[in-house]
C-alpha positions, 0 to 999 in steps of 0.5 A: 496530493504530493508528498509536500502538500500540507494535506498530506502533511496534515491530514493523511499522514497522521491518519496512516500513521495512527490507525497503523499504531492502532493495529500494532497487534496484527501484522498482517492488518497493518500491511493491509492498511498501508496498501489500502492508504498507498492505492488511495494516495496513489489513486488521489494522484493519478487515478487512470495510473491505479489499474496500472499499479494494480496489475504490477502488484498482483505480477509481483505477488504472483512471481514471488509465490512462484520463486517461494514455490520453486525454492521449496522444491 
């Protein structure tokens, strides 16, 4: 699936998009369904590249905790 295929066009996108409104109480959980609906598109199109991703998000989460914790000190 690309951004130009018409199932992303059709099906995913308005999916993400609808259940993201649906949560427009909780921030948090509409984060959390934009990652989950990210990894998937990108798991869809690469899936040996998924784990790759994976790692990369979980280092920058880390480093930015660690430059938060920094800042506050």
């Amino acid at each position: 699936m690309t951004l130009f295929s018409f199932s992303f066009l059709l099906y995913f996108l308005p999916v993400v998009m609808l259940v993201y409104n649906a949560l427009r109480r909780s921030l948090r959980a509409q984060n959390v369904w934009l990652l989950i609906a990210s990894l998937f598109f990108f798991g869809w199109a690469d899936f040996t590249s998924l784990f790759l991703l994976l790692l990369l998000i979980a280092a920058n989460y880390e480093l930015a905790f660690q430059a938060h914790q920094a800042r506050q000190n």
